[in-house]
Backbone bond lengths (Angstrom), bond angles and torsions (degrees), N, CA, C in turn:
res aa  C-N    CA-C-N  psi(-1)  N-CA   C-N-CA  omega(-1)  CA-C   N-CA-C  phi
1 X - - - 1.471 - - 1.532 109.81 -
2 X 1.560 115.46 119.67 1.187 112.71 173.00 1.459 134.01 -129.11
3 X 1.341 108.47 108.86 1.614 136.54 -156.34 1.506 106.34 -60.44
4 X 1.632 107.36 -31.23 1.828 94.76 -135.08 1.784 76.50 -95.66
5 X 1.306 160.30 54.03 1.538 156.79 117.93 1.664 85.37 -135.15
6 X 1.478 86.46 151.37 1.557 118.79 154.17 1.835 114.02 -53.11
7 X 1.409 100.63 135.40 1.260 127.14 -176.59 1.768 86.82 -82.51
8 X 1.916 96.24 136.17 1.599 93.29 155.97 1.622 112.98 -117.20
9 X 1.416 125.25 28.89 1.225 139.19 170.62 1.467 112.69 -55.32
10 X 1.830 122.04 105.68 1.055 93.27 -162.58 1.818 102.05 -87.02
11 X 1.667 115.96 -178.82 1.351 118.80 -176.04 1.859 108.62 -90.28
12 X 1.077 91.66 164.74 1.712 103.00 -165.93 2.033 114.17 -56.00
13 X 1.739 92.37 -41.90 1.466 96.88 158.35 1.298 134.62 -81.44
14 X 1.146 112.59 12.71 1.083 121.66 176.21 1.964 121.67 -69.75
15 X 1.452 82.14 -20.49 1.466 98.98 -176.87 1.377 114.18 -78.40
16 X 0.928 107.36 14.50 1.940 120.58 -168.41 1.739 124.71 10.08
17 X 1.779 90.28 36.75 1.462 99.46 172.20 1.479 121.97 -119.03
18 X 1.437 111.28 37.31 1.078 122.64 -179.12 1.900 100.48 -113.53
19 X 1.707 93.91 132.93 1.840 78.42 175.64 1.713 96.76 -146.42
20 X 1.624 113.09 -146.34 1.838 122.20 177.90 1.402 88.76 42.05
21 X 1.398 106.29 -153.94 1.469 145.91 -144.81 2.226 84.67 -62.90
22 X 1.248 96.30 -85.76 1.484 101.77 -169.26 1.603 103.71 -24.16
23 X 1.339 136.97 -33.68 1.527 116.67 -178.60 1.221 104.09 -105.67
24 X 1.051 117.59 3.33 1.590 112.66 174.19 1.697 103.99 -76.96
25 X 1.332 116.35 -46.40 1.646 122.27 168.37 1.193 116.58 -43.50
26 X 1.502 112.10 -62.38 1.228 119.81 -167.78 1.635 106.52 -66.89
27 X 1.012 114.41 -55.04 1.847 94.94 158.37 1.309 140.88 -45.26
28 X 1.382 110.10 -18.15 0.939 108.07 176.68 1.203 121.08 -115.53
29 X 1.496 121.17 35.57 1.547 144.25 -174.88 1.295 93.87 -117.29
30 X 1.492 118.14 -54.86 1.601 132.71 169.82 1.654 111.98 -45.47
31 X 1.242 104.72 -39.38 1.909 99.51 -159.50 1.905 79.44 -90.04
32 X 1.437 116.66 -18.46 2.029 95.84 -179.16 1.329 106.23 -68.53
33 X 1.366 119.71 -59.19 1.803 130.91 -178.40 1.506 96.81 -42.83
34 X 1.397 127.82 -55.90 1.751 120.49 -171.38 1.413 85.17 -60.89
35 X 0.897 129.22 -85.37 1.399 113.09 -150.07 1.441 140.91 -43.92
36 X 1.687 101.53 -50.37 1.321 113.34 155.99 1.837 130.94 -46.87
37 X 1.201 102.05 -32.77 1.529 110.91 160.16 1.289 130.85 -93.37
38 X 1.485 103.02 17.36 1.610 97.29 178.95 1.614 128.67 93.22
39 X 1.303 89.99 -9.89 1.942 88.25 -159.44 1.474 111.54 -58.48
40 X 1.910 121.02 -28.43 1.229 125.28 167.18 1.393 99.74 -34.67
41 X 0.987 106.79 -98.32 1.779 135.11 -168.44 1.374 94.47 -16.18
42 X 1.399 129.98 -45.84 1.834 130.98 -170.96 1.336 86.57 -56.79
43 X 1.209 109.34 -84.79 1.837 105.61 -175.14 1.421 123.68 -17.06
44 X 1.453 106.68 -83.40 1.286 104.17 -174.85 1.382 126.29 -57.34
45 X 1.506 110.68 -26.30 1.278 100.08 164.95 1.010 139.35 -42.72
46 X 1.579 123.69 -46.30 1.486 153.70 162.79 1.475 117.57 -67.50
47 X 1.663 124.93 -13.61 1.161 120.39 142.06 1.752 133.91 -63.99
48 X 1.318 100.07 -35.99 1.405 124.20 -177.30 1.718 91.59 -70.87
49 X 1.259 142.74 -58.76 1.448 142.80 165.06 1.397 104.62 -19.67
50 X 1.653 120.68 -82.28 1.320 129.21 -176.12 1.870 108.83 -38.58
51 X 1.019 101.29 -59.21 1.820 115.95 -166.97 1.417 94.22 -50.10
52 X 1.427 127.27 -61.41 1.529 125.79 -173.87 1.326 102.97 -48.77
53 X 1.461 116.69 -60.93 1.337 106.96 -140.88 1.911 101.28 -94.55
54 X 1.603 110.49 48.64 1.489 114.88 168.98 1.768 115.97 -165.51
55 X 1.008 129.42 -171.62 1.298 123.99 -148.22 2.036 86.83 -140.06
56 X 1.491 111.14 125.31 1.433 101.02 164.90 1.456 92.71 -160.10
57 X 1.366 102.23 139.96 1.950 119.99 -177.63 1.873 91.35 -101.33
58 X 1.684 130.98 -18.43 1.124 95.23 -164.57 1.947 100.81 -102.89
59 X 1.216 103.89 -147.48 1.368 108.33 162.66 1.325 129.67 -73.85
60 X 1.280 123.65 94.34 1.860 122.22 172.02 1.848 110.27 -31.47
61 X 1.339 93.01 112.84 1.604 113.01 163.88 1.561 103.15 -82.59
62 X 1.643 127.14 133.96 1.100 111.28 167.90 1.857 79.39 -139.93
63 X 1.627 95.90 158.20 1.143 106.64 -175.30 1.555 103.56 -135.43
64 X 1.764 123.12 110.09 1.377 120.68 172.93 1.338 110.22 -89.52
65 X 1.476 112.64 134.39 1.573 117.77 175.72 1.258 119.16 -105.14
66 X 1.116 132.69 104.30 1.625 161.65 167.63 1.643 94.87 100.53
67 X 1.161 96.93 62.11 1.681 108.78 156.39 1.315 146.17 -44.40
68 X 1.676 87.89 -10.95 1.954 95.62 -179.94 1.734 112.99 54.66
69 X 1.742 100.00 -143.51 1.331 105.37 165.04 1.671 132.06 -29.32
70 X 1.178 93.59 -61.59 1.808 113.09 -171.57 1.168 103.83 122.64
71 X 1.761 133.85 23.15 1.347 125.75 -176.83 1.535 123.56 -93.99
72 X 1.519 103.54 -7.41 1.224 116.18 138.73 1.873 156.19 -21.08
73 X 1.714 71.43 -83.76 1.804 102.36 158.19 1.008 123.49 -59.45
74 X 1.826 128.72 -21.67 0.999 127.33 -143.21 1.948 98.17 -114.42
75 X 1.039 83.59 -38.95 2.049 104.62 170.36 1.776 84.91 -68.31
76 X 1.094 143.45 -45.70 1.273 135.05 -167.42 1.338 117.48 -86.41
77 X 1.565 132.17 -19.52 1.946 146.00 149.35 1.380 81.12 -62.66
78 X 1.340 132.99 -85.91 1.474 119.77 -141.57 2.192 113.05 -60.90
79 X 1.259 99.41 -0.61 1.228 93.21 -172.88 2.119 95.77 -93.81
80 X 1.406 100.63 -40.40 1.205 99.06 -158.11 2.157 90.45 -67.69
81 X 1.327 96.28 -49.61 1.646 102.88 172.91 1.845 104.35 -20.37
82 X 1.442 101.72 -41.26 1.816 82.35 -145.93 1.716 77.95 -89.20
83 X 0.999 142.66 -36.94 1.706 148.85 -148.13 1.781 90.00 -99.23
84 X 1.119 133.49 -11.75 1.549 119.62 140.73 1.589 70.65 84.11
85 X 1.635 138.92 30.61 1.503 115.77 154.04 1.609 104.77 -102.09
86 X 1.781 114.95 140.29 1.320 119.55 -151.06 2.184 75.89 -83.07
87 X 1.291 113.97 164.71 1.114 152.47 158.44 1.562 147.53 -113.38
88 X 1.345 134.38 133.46 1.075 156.99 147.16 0.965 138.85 -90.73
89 X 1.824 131.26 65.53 1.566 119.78 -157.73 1.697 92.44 -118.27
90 X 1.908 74.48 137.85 1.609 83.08 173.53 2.083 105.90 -146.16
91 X 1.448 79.02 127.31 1.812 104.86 179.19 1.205 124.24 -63.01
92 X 1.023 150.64 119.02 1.636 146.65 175.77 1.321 98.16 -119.25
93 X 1.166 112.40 141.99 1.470 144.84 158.40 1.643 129.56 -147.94
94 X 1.608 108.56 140.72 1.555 90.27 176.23 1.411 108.50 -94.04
95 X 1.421 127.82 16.77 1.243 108.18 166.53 1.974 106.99 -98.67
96 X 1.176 76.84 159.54 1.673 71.57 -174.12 1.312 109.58 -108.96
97 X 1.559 127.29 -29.54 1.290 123.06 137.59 1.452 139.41 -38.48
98 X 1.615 130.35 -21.24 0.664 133.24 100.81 1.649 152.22 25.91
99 X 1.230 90.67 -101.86 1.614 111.18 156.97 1.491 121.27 -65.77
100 X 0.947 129.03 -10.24 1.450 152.65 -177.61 1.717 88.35 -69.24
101 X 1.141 92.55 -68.28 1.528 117.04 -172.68 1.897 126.09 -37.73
102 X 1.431 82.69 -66.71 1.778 115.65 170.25 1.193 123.72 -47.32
103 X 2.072 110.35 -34.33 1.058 111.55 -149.45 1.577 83.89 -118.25
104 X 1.404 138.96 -25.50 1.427 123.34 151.03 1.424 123.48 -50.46
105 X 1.757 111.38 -32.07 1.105 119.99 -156.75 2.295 99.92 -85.71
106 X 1.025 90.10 -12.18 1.590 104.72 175.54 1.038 117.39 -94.17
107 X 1.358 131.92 -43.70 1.396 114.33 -175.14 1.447 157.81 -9.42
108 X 1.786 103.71 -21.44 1.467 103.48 164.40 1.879 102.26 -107.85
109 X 1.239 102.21 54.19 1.812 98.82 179.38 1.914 85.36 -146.04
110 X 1.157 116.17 84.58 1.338 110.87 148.55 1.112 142.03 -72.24
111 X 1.810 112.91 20.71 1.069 107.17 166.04 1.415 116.39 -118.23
112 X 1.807 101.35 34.88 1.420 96.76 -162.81 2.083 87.37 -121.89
113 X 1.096 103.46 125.14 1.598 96.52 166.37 1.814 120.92 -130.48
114 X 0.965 101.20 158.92 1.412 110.32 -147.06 2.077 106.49 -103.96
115 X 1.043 133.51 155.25 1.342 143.97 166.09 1.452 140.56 -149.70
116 X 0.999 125.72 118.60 1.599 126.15 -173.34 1.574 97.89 -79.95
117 X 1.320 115.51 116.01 1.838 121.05 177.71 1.728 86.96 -165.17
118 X 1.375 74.01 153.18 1.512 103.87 -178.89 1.664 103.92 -105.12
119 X 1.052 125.14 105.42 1.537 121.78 -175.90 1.562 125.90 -89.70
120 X 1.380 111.76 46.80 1.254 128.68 -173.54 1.807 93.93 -134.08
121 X 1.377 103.16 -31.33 1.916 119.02 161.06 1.497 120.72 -34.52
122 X 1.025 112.52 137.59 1.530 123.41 168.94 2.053 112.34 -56.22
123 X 1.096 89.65 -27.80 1.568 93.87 -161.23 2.050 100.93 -94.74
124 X 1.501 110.99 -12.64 1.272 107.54 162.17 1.503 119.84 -85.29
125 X 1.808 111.18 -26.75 1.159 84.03 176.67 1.586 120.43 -104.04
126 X 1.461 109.32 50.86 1.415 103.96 -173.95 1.785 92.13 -124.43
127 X 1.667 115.89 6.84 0.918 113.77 160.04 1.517 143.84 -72.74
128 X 1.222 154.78 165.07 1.424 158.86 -156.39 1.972 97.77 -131.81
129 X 1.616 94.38 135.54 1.637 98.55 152.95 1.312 115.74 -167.66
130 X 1.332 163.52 -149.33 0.889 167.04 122.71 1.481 119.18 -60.12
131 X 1.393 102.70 -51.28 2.110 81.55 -163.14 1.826 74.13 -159.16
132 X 1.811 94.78 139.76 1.504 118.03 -163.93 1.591 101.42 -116.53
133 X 0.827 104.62 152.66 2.018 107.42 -162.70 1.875 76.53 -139.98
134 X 1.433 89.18 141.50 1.728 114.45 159.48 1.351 116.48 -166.19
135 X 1.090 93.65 87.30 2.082 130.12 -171.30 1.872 86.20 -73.46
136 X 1.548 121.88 110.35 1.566 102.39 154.03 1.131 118.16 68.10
137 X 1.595 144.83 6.13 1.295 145.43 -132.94 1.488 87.23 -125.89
138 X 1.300 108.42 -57.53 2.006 132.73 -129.37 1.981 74.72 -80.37
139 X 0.868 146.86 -13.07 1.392 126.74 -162.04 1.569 85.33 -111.40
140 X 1.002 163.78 78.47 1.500 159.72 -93.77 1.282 116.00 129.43
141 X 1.435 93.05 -32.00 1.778 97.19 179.40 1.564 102.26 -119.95
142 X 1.434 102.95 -170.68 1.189 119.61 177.62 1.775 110.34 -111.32
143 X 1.833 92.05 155.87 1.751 71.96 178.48 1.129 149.00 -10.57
144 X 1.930 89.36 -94.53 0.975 94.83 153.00 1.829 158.86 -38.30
145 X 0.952 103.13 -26.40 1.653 135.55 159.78 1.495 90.73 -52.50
146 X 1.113 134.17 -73.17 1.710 147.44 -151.84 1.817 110.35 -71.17
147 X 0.965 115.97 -25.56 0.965 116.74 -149.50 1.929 78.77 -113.19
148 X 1.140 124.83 -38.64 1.788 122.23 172.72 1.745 98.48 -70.81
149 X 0.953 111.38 -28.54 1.973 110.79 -163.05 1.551 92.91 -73.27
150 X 1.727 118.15 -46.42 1.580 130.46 -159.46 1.507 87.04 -50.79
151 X 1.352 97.67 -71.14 1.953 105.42 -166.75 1.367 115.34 -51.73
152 X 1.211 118.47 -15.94 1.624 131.46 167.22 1.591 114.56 -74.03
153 X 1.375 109.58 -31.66 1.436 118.76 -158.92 1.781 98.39 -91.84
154 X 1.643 99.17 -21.90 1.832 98.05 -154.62 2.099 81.25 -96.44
155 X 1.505 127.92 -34.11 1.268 106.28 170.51 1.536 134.14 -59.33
156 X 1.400 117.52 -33.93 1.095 174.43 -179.76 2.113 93.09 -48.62
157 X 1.423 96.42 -60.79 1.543 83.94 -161.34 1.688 91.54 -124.80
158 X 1.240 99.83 157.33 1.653 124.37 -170.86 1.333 124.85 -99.01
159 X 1.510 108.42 -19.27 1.765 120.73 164.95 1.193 114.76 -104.65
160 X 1.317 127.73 -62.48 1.671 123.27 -163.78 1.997 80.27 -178.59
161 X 1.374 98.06 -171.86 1.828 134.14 -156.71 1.329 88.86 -159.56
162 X 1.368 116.60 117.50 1.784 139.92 133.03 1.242 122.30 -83.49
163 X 1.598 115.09 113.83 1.191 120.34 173.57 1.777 106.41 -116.13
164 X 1.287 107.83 132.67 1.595 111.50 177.76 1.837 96.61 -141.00
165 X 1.218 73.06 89.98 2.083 90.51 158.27 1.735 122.77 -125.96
166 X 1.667 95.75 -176.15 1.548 88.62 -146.85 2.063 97.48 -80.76
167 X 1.372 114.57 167.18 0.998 92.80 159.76 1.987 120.16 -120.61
168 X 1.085 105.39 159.03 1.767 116.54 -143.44 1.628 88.91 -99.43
169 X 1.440 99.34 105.77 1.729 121.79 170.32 1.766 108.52 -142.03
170 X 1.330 92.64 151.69 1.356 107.94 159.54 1.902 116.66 -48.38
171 X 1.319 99.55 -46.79 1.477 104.09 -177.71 1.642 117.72 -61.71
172 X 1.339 88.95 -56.65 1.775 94.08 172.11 1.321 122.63 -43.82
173 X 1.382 119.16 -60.66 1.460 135.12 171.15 1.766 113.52 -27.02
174 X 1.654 93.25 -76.02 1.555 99.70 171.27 1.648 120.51 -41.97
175 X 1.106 110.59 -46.08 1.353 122.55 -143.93 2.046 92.02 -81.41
176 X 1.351 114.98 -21.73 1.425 127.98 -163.63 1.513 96.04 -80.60
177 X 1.507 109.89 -50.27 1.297 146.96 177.55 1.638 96.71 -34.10
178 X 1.026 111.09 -75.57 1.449 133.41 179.08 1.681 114.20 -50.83
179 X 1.429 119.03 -56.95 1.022 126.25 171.25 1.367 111.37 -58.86
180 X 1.384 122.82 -50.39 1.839 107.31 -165.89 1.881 106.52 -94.84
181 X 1.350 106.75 5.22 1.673 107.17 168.06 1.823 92.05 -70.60
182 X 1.397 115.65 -68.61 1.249 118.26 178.37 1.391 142.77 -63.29
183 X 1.498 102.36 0.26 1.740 98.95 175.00 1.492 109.83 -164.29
184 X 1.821 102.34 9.06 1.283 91.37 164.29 1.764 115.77 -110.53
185 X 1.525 112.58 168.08 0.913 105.80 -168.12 1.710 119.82 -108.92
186 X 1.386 93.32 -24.87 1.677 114.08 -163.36 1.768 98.21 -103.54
187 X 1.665 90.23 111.29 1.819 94.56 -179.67 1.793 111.21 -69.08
188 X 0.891 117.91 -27.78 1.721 105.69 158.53 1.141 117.68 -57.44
189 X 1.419 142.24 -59.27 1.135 149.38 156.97 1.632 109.79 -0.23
190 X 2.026 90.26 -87.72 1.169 112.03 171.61 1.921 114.83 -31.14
191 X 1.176 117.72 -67.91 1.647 129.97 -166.75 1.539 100.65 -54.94
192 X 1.274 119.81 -61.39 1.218 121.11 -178.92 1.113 115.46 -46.45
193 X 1.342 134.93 -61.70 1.458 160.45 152.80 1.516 97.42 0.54
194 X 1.117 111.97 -57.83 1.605 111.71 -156.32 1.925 92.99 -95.95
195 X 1.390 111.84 -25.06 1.583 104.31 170.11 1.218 121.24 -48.96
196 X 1.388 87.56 -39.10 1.940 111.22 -154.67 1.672 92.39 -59.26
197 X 1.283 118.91 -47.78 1.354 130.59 -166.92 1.587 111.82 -67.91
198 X 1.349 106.16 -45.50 1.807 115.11 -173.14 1.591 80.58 -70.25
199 X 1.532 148.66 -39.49 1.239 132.26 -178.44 1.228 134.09 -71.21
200 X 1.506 117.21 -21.77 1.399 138.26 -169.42 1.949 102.75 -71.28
201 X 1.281 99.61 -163.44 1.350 114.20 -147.26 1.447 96.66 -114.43
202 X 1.763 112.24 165.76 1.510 149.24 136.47 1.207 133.61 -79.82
203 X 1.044 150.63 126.21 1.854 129.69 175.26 1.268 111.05 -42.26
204 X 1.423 116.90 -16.50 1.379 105.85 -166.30 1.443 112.18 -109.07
205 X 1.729 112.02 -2.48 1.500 104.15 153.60 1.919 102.21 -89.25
206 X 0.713 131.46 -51.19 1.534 110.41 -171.95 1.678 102.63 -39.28
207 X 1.439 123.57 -51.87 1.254 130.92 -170.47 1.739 99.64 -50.68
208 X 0.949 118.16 -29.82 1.773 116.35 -168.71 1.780 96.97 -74.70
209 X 1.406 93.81 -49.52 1.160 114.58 -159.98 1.635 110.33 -43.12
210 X 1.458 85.90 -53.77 1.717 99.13 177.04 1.722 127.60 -86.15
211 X 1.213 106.12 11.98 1.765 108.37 -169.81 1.519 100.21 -76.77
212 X 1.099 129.07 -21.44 1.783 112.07 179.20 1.534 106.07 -100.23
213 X 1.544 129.32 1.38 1.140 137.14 170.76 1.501 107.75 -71.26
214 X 1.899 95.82 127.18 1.420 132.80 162.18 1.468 125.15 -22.78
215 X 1.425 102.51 -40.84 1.742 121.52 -140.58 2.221 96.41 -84.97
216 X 1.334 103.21 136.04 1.661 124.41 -144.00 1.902 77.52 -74.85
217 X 1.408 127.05 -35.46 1.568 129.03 -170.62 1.158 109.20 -135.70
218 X 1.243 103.31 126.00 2.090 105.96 167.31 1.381 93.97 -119.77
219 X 1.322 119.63 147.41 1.802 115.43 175.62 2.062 79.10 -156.95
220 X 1.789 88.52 121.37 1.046 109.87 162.83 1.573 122.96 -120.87
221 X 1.880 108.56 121.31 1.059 109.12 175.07 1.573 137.80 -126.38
222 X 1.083 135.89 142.43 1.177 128.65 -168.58 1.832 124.03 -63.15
223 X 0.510 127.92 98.79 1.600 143.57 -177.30 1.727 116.32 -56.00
224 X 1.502 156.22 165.99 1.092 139.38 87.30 1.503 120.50 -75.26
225 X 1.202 98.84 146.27 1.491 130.06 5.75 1.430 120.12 -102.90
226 X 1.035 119.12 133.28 1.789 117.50 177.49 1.273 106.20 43.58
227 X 1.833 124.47 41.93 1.441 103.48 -173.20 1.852 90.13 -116.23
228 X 1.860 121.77 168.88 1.179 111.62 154.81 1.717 107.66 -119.58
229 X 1.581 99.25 133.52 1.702 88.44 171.76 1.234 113.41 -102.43
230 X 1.351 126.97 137.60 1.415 131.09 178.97 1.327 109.70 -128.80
231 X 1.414 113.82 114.23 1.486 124.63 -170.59 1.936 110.79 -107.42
232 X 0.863 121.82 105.04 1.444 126.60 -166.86 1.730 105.50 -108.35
233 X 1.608 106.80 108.20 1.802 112.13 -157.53 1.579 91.54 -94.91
234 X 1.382 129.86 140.98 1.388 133.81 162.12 0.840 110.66 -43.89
């Protein structure tokens, strides 16, 4: 196993031919581990960053990219719900099965709407939003890939970009290892799980990542569990 570069092994869903019942599980093995470790809380934390540090009278557009379920968006309506700030959330995914998913799985959040786009597409980045979420996503690509998507992501949005991905240690690995022998159930889950990690990051690749980026603040911080948040302010 080798930690010290990024793995380009891609993950099993990656093949975006998995759909019905079987990805409905496996998402929802994925949204237990985020949760139980916190990964919500990374997000929003780094939403709450953007919101302070700017001024808006209308409704916050936020746009999550590879949204999965929609359990995301949905921790993100119920936050703005209770803080009485009006909302615009909208999900992208390129699976569309997927979205199938998100958008049954939403139904009492009408302020959450859903899209099949590929955001490496011409037609995502000629889009507009306020504030860009990439929960778990950004390790999905390849460098290079990351570093064309960033400059896509920073035209793209009008407040700031939250990124919360994993970060890539020996410790994490093991420790995942351990956890999904014992309480997970779904061996894709499991395999990916430990990809996701040999794929994830250093401070000092996000730091690469972002050196020709526009954006006036980047503040990258280390998270538990094994997460990094990187909040990039317009």
């Amino acid at each position: 196993m080798n930690i010290k570069t990024r793995s380009n092994r891609k993950e099993i869903m990656d093949h975006h031919d998995l759909d019905g019942e079987e990805l409905e599980r496996i998402l929802g093995e994925v949204e237990g581990v985020n949760r139980l470790l916190g990964g919500y809380k990374v997000t929003l934390e780094g939403i709450d960053k953007i919101l302070k540090s700017g001024c808006y009278s209308q409704p916050v557009e936020i746009m999550d990219v590879g949204c999965g379920n929609g359990n995301m968006l949905r921790e993100v309506a119920k936050i703005g719900r209770s803080r009485g700030i009006r909302m615009k959330l909208i999900g992208v995914d390129i699976s569309n099965s997927t979205i199938e998913i998100a958008r049954k799985e939403s139904v009492d959040f009408p302020e959450i709407s859903f899209e099949t786009m590929d955001v490496t597409s011409r037609d995502f980045g000629e889009k507009k939003t306020d504030i860009i979420l990439c929960t778990l996503t950004l390790h999905h690509f390849k460098d290079k890939e990351i570093e064309d998507l960033m400059k896509v992501f920073e035209k793209v949005c009008q407040m700031g970009i939250v990124i919360n991905d994993l970060h890539r240690s020996r410790l994490a690995y093991h420790l995942f290892k351990l956890y999904s022998n014992l309480y997970m159930k779904n061996e894709i889950a499991k395999k990916d799980g430990l990809t996701s990690i040999l794929r994830s990051f250093r401070k000092e690749d996000l730091k690469w990542y972002g050196r020709n980026l526009k954006a006036r603040n980047q503040m990258i911080s280390w998270k538990w569990a094994f997460r990094y948040q990187w909040v990039l302010l317009k």
